[in-house]
Backbone bond lengths (Angstrom), bond angles and torsions (degrees), N, CA, C in turn:
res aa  C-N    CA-C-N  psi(-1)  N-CA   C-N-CA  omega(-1)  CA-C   N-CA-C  phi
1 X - - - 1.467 - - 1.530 109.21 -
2 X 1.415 116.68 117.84 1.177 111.14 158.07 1.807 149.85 -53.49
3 X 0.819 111.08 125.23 1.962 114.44 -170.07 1.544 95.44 -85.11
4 X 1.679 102.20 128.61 1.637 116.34 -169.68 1.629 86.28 -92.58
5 X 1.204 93.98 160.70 1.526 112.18 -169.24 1.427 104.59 -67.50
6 X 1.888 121.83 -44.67 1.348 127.38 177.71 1.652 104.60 -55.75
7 X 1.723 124.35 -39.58 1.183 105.13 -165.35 1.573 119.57 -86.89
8 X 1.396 92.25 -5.68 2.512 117.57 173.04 1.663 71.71 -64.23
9 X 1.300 141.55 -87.79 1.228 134.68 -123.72 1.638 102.65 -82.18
10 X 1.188 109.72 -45.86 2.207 90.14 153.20 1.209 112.66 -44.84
11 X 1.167 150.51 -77.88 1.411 143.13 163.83 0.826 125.72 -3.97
12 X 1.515 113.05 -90.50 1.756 113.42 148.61 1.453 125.70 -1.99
13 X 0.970 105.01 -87.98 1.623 137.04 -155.73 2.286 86.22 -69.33
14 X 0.816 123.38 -41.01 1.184 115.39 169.60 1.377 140.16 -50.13
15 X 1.269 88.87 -47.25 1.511 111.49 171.58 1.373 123.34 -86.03
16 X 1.323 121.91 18.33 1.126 132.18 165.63 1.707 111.31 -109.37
17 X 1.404 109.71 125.02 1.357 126.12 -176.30 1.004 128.75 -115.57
18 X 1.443 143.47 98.79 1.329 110.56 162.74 1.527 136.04 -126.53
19 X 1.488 119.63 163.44 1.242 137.77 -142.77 1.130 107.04 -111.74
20 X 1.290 133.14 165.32 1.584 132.52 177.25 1.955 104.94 -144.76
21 X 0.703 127.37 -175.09 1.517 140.82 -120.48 1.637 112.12 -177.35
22 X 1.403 124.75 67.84 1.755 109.29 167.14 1.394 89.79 -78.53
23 X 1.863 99.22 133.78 1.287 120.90 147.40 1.791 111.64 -107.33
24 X 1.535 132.78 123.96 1.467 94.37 -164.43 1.885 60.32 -157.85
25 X 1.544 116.89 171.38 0.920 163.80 -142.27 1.580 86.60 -138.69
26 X 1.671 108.45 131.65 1.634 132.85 153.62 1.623 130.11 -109.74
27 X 1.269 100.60 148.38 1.220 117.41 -160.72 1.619 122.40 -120.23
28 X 0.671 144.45 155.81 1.786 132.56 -168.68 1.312 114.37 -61.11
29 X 1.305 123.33 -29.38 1.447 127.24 161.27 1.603 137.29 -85.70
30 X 1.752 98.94 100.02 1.291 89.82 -177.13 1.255 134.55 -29.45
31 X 1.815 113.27 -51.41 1.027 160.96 -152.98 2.003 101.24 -55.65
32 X 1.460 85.85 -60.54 1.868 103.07 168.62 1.554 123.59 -49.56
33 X 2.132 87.78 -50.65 1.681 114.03 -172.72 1.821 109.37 -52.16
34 X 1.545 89.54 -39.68 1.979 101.88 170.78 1.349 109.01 -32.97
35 X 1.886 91.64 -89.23 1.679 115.17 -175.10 1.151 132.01 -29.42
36 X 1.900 109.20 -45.72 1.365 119.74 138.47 1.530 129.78 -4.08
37 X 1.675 89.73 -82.19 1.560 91.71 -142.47 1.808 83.39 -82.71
38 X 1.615 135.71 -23.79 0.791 112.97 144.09 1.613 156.31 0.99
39 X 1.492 95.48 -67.38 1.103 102.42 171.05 1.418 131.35 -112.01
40 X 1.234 84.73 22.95 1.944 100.78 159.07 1.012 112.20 -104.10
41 X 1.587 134.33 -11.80 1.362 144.57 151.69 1.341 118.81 -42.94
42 X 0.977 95.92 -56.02 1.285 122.69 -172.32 1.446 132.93 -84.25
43 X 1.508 108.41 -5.23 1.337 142.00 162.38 1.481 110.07 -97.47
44 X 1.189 140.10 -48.84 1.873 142.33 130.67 0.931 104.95 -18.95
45 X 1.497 128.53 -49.23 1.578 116.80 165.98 1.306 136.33 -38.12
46 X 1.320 105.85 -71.11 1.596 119.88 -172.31 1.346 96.42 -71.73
47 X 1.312 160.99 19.56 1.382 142.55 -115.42 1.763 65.56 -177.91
48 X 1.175 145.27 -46.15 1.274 128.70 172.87 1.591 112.27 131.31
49 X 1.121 104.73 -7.83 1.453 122.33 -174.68 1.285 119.33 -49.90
50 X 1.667 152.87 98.65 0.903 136.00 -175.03 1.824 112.42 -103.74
51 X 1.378 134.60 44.09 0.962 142.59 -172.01 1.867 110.97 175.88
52 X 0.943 121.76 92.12 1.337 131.75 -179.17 1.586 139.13 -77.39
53 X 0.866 150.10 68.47 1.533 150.41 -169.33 1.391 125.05 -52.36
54 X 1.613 144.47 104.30 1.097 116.99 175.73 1.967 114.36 -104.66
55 X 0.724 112.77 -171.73 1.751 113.75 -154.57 1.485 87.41 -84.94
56 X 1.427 110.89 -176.59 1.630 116.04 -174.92 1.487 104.04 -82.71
57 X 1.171 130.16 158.25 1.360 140.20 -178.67 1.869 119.83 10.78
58 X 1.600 83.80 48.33 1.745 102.00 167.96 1.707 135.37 -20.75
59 X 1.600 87.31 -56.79 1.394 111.91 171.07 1.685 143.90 -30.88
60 X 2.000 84.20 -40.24 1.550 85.51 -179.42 1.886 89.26 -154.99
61 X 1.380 113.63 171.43 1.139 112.83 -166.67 1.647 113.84 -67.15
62 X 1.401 140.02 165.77 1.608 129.64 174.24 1.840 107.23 -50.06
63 X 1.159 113.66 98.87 1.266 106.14 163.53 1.386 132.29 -109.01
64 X 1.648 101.15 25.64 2.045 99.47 166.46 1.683 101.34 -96.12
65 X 1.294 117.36 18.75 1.160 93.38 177.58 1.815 118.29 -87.10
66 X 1.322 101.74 12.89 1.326 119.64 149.76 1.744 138.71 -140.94
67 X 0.722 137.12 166.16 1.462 136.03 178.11 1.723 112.55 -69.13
68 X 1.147 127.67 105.70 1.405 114.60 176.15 1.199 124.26 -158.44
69 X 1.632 130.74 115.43 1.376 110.85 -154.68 1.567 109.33 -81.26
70 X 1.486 98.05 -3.27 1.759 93.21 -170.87 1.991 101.06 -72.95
71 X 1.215 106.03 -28.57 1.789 109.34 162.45 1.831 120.06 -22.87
72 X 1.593 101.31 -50.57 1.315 126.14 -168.45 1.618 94.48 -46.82
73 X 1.419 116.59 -38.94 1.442 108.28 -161.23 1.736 123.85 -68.27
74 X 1.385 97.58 -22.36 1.543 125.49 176.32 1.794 95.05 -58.32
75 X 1.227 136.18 -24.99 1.446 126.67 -152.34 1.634 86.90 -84.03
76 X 1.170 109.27 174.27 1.346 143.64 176.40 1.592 139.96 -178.63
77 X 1.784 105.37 134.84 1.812 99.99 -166.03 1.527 109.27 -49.89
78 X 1.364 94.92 -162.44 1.659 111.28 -172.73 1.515 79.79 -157.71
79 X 0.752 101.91 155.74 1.907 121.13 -71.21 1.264 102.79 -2.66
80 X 1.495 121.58 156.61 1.709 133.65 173.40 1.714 93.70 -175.81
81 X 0.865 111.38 -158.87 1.431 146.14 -152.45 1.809 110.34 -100.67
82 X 1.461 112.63 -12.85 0.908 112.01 -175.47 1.927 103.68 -111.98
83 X 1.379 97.94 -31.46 1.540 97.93 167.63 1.304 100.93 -73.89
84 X 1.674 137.50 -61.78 1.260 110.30 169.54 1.135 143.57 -8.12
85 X 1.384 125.74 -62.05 1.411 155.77 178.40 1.704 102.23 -42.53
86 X 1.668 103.92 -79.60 1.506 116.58 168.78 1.521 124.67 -48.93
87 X 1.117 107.63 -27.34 1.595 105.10 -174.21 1.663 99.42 -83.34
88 X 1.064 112.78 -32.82 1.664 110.24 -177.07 1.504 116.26 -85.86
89 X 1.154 131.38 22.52 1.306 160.50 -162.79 1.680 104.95 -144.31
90 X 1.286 111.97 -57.39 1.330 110.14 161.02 1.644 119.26 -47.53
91 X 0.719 114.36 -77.85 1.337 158.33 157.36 2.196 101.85 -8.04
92 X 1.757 91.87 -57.61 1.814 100.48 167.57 1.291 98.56 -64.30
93 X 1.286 135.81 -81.79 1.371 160.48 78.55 1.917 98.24 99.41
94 X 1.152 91.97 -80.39 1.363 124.01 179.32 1.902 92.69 63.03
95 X 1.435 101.18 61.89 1.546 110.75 -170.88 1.823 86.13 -135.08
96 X 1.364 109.55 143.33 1.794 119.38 166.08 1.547 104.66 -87.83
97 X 1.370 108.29 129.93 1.606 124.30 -174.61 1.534 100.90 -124.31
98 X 1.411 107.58 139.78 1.171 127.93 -164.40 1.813 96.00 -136.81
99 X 1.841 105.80 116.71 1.430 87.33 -169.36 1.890 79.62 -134.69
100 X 1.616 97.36 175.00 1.586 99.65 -165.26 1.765 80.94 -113.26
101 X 1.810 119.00 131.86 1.736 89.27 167.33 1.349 89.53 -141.41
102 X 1.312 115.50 161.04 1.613 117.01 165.98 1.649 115.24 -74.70
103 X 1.394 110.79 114.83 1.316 131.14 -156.27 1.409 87.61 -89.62
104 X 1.412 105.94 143.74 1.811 112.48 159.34 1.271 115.34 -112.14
105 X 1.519 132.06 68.55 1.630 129.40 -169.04 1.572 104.12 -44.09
106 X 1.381 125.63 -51.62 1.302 132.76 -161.99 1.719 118.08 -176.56
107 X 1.446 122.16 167.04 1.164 92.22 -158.31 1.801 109.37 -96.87
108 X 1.470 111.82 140.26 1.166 145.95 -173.39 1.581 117.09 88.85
109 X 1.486 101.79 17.39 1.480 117.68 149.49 1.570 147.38 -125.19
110 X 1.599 112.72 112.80 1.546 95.04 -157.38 1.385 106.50 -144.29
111 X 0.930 104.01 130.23 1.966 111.67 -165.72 1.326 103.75 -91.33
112 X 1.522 132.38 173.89 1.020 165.91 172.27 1.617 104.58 -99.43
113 X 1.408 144.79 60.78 1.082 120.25 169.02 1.252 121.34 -124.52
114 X 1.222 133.50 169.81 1.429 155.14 135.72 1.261 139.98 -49.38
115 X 1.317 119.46 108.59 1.179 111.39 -174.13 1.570 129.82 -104.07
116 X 1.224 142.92 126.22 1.340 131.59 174.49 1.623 128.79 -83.54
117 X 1.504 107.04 100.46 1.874 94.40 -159.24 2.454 78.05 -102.09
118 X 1.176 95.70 143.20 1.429 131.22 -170.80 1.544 109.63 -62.53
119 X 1.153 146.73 164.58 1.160 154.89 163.86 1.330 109.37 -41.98
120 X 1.356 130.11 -41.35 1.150 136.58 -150.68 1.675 110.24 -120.97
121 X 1.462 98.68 19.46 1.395 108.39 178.60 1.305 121.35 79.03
122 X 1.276 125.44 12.11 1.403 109.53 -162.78 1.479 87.58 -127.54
123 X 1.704 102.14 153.43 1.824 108.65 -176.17 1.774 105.34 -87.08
124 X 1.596 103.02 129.96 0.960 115.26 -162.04 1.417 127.64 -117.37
125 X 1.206 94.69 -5.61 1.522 140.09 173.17 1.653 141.61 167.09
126 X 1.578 95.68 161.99 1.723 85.30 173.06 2.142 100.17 -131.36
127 X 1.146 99.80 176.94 1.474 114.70 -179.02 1.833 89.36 -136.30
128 X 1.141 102.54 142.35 1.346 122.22 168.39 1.626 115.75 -108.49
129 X 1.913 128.58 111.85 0.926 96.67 -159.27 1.954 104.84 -76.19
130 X 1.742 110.59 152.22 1.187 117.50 169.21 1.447 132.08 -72.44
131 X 1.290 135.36 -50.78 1.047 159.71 167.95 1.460 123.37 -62.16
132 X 1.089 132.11 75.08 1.570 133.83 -155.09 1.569 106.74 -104.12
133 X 1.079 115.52 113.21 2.329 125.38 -179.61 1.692 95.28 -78.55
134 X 1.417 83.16 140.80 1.454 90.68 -176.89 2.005 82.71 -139.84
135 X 1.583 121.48 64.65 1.109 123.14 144.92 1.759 151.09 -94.76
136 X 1.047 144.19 -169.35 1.469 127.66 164.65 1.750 115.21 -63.60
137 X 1.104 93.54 103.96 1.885 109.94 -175.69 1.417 110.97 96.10
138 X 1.322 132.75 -1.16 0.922 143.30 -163.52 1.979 110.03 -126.73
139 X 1.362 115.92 40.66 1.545 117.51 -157.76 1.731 93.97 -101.46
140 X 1.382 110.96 62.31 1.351 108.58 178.53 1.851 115.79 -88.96
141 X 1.408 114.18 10.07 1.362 115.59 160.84 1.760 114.20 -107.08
142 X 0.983 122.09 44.08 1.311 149.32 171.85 1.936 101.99 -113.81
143 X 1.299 126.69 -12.09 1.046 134.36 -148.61 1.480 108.93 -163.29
144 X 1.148 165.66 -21.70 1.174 157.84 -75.93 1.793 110.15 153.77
145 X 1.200 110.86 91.71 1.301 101.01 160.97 1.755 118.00 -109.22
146 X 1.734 88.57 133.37 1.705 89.03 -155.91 1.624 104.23 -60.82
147 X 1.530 90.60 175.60 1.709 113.52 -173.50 1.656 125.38 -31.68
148 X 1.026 153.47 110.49 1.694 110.20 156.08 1.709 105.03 -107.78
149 X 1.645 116.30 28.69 1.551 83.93 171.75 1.663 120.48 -99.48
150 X 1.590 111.61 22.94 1.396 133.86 167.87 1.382 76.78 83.14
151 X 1.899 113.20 -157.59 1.341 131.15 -173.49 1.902 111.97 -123.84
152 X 1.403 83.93 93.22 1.720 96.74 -174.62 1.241 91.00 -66.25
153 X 1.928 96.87 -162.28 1.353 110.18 170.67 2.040 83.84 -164.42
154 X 1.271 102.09 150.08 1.451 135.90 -170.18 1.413 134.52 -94.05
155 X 1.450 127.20 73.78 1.224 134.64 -165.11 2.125 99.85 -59.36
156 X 0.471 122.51 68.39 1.594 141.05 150.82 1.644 110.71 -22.55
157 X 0.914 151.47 166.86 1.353 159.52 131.75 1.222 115.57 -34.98
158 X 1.654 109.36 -53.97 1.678 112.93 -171.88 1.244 94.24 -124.05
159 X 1.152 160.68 20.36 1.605 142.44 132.73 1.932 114.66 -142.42
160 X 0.999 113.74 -149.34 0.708 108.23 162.74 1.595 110.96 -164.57
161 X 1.437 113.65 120.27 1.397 137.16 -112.59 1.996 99.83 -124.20
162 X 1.281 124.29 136.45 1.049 120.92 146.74 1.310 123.33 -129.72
163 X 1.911 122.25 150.14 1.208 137.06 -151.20 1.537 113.77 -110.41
164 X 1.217 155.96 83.74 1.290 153.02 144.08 1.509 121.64 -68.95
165 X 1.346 107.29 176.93 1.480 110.91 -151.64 1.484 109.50 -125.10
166 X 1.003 133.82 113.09 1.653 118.50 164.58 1.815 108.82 37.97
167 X 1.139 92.33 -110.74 1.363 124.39 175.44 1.395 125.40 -4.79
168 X 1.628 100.82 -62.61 1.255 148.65 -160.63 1.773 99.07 -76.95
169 X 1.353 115.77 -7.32 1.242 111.78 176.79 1.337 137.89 -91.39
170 X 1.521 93.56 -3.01 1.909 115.28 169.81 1.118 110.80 -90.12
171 X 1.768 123.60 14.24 1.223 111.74 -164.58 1.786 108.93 -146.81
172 X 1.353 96.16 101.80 2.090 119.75 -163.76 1.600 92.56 -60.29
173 X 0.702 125.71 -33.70 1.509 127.86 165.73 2.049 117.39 -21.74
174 X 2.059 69.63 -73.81 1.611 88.87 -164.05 1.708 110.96 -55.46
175 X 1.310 90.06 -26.89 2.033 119.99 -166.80 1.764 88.31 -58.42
176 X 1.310 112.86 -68.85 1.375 129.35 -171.85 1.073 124.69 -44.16
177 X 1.594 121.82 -26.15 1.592 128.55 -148.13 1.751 77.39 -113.71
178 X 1.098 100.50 -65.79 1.811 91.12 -177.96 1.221 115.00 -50.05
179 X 1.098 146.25 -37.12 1.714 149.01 174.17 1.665 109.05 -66.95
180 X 1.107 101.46 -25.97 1.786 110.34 179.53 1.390 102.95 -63.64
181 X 1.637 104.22 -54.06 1.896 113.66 -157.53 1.703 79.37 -81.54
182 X 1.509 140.15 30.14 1.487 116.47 176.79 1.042 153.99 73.19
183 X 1.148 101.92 25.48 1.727 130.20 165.18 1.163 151.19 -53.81
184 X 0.951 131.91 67.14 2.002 129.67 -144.46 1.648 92.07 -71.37
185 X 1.777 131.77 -34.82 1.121 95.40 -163.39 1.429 86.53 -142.95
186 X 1.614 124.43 138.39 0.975 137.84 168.94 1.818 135.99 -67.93
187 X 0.853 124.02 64.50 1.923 122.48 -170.38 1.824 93.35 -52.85
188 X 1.223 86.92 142.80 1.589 109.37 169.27 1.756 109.14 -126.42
189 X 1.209 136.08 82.48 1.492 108.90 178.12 1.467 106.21 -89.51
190 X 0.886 104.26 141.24 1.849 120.45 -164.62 1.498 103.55 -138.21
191 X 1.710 98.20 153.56 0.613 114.51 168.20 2.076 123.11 -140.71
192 X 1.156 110.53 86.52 1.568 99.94 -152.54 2.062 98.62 -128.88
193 X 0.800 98.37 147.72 1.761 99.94 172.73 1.756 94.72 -162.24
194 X 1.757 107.05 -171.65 1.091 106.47 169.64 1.146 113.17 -92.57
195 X 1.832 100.98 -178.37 1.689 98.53 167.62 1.474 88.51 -120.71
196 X 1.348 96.07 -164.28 1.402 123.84 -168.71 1.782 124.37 -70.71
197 X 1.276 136.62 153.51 1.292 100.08 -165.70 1.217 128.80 121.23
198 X 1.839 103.21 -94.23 1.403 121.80 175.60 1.653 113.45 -43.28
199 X 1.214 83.21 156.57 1.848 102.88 -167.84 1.946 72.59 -89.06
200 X 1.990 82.34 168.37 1.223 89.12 178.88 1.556 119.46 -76.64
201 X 1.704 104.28 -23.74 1.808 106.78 -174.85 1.311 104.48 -62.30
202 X 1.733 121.24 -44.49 1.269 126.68 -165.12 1.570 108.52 -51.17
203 X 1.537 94.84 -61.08 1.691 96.02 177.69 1.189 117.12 -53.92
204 X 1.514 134.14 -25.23 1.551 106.49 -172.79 1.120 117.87 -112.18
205 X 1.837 108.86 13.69 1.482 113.33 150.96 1.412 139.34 -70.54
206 X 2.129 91.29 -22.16 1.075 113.11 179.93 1.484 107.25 -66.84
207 X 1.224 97.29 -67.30 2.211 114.34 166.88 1.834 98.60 -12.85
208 X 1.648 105.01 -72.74 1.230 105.04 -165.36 1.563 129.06 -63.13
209 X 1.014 88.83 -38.18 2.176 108.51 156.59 1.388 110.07 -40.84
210 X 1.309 117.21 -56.76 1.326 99.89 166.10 1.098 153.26 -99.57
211 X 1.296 93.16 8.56 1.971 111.93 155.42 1.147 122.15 -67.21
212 X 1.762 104.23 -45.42 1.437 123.40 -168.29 1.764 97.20 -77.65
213 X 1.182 125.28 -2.41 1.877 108.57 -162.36 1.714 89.60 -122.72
214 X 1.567 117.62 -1.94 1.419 85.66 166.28 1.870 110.63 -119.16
215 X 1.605 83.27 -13.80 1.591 75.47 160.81 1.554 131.80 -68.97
216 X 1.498 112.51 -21.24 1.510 109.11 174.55 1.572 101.67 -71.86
217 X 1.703 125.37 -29.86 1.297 107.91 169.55 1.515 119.24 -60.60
218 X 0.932 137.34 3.74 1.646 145.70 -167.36 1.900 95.94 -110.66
219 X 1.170 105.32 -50.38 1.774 104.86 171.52 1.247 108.32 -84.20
220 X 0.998 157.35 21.02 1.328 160.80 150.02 1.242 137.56 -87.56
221 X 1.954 110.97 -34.72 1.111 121.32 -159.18 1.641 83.31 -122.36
222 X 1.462 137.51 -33.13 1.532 154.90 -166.77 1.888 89.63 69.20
223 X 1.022 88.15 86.18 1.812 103.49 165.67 1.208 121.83 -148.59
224 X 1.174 141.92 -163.41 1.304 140.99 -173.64 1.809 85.21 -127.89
225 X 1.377 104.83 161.97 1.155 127.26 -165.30 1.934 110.78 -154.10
226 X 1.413 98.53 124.64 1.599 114.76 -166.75 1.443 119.37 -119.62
227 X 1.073 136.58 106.82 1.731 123.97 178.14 1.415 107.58 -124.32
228 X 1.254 128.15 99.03 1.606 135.15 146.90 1.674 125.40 -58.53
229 X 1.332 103.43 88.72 1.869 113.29 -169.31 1.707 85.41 -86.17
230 X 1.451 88.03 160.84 2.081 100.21 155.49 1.254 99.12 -91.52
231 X 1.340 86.72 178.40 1.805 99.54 165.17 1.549 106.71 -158.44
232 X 1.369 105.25 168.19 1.412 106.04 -169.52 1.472 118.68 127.13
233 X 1.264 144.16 -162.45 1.129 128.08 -178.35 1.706 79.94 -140.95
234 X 1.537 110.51 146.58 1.355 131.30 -171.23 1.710 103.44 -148.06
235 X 1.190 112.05 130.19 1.776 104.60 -161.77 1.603 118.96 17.50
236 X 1.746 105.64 -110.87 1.317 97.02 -174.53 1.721 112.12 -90.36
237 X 1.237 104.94 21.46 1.709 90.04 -153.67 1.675 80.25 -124.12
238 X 1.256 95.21 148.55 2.145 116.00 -171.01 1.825 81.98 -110.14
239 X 0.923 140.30 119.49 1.389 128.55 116.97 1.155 147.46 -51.64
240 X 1.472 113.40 119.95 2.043 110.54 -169.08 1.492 115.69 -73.64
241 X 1.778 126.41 1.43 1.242 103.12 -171.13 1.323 104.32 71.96
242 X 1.350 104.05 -142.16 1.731 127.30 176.37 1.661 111.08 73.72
243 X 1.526 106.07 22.66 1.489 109.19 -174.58 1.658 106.67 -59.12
244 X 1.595 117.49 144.13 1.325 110.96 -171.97 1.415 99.44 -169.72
245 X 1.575 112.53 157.44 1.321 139.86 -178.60 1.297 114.87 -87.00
246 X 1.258 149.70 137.49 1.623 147.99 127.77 1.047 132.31 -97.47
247 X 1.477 129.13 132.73 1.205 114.53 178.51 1.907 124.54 -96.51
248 X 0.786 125.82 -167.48 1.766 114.77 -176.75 1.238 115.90 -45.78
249 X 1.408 118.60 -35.36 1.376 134.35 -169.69 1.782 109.88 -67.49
250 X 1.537 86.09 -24.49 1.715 90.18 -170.70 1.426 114.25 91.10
251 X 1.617 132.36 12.84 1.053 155.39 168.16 1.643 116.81 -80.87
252 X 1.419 111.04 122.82 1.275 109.10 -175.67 1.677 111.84 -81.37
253 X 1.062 111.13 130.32 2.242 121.91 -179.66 1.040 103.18 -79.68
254 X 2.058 116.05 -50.11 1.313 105.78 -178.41 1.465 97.37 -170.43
255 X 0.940 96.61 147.03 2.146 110.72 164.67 1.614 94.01 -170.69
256 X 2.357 65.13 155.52 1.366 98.63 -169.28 1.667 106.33 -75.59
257 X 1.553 108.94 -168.96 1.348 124.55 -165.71 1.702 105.34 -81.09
258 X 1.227 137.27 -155.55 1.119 135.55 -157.55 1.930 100.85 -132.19
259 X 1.304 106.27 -9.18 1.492 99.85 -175.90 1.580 119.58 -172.30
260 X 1.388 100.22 34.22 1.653 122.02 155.22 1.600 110.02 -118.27
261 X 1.679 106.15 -175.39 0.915 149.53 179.44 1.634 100.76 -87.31
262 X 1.233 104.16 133.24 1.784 93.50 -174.88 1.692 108.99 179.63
263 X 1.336 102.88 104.19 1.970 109.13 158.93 1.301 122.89 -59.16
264 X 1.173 120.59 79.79 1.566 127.06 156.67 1.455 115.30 -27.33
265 X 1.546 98.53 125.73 2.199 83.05 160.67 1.596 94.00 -152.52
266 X 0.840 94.68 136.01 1.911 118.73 -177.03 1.444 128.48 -136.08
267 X 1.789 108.24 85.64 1.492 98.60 167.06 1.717 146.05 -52.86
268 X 0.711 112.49 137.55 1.213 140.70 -152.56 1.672 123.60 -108.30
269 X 1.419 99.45 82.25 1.674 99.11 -170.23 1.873 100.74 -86.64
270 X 1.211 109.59 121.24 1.871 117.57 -166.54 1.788 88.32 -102.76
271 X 1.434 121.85 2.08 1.300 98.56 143.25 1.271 138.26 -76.81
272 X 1.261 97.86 -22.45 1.682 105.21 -173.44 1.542 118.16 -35.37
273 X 1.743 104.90 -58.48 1.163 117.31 166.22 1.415 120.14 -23.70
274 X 1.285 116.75 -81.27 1.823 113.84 -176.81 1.492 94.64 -55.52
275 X 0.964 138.30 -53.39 1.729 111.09 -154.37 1.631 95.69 -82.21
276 X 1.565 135.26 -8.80 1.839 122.95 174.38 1.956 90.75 -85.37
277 X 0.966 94.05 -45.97 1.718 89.69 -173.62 1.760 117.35 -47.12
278 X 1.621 97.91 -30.27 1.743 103.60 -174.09 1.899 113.82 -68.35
279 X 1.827 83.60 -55.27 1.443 87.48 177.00 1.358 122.65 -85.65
280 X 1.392 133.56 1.26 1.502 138.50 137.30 1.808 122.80 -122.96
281 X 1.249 82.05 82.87 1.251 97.63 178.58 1.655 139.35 -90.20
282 X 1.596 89.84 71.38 1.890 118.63 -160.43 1.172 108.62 -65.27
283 X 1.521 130.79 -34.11 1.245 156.60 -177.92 1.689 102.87 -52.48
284 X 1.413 113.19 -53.96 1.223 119.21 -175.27 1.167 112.25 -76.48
285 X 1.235 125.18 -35.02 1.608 124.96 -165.28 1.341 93.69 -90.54
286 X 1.076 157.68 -33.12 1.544 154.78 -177.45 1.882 89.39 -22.22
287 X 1.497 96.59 148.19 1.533 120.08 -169.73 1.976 85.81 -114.53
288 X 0.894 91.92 55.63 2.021 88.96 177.50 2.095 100.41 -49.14
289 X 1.467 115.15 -32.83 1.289 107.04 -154.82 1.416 92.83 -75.35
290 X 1.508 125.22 -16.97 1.674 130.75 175.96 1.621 137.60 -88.45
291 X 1.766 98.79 1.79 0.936 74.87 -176.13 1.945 108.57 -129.42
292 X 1.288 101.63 72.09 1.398 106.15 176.59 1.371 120.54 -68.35
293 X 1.797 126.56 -29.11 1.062 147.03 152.20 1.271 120.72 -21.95
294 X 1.142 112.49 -51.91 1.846 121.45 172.39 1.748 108.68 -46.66
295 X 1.327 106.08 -30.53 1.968 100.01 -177.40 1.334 110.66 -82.96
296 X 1.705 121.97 -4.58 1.470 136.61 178.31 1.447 84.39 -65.38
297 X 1.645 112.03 143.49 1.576 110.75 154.96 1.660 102.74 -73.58
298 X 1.404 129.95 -42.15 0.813 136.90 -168.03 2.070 124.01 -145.88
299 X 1.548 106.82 134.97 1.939 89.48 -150.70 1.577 63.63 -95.70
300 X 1.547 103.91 129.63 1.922 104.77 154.79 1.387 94.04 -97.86
């Protein structure tokens, strides 16, 4: 049967997506930090964006970079007041928002997660982040009890989406398990800069380490790959920004600058996938019967 040229260009025209990116700077008021990221949503909007990313714990400024129980008070359920907010924006919008918030499951338990509220406003999922740093400025297991809803992935309206966390991005694992359950595009909301100290080479090896470690998850798995950083300077820690897109190839579409305020938007060809998957086709060759070793913390 022949394919009419009008129905190549549904095809076409389908498989083209695109995504947007708040990069934005926090401020002592959650309340502001909202309206904000709000209306960078909502600027991804008009801008064409049909799937939105906001940075890791948007809401209020980085506060594991110390120990403090008065922090605890910043948390909030899910549902709360802050998915509210997004879903009714979603919801105008008719855009999928993906936000990172400090969850309060119950008391003396409180996750780090992400939530995915749907085109149509309604919450459609959450990700719990897994992988929790317990470094200098970085004391997010003081706060943080890791994941247990493993690493789904998110049938969306217009793709179908998986969510990781900061953290979670040094780790091919996490990359793998979400691309397994079917993921065309990976969200990262992050939150990473330097600290104090570092020489300048160190830091911008560090920078490049983590460009370079989630884009090989994007050539590895043939997916697209997303990270929304802050930026700004927050006590001791500078954030680089550097929020940016990859596509299967491991090729960057677009990122922002290193030390503004800035709406990312990056089309998104979701064919790419089948035709990088054909001619590297890693997926298939995987030795699944070899690798029980991976559940070792360590092979002595």
């Amino acid at each position: 049967m022949k394919t009419s040229r009008n129905s190549r260009a549904t095809r076409n025209q389908s498989s083209q997506l695109t995504i947007g990116l708040v990069q934005m700077s926090a401020g002592e008021s959650p309340k502001v930090n909202l309206a904000k990221a709000v209306a960078g949503i909502e600027s991804a909007a008009r801008k064409g964006a049909r799937i939105v990313c906001l940075q890791e714990l948007f809401r209020s400024r980085y506060f594991p970079q110390k120990e403090d129980t008065k922090k605890f008070s910043l948390a909030e359920t899910i549902p709360g007041p802050t998915t509210e907010a997004l879903s009714e924006v979603s919801r105008a919008r008719e855009v999928v928002v993906i936000a990172s918030i400090f969850e309060r499951r119950s008391a003396g338990i409180y996750h780090n997660t992400a939530v995915v509220i749907d085109a149509d406003g309604s919450l459609l999922g959450k990700y719990r982040k897994m992988h929790i740093p317990d470094d200098p400025g970085y004391y997010e297991k003081f706060y943080f009890t890791p994941g247990d809803l493993g690493f789904p992935s998110f049938q969306t309206r217009y793709a179908k989406i998986g969510v990781l966390v900061c953290w979670d991005q040094w780790f091919p694992e996490a990359a793998r398990l979400a691309s397994l359950a079917g993921a065309k595009i990976l969200f990262y909301p992050t939150a990473i800069g330097w600290i104090p100290g570092e020489s300048r080479s160190a830091a911008e090896a560090q920078r490049k380490a983590w460009e370079l470690v989630q884009r090989s998850h994007a050539v590895a798995n043939g997916i697209f790959v997303a990270a929304p950083n802050r930026v700004g300077r927050e006590g001791k820690l500078k954030f680089w920004g550097g929020s940016f897109v990859a596509d299967p190839m491991g090729r960057i579409v677009a990122q922002a600058g290193p030390a503004r305020e800035e709406v990312l938007i990056a089309r998104c060809d979701l064919d790419r996938i089948d035709e990088t998957r054909q001619n590297w086709p890693f997926l298939r060759d995987r030795r699944i019967d070899a690798y029980d070793g991976l559940k070792a913390r360590f092979l002595e």
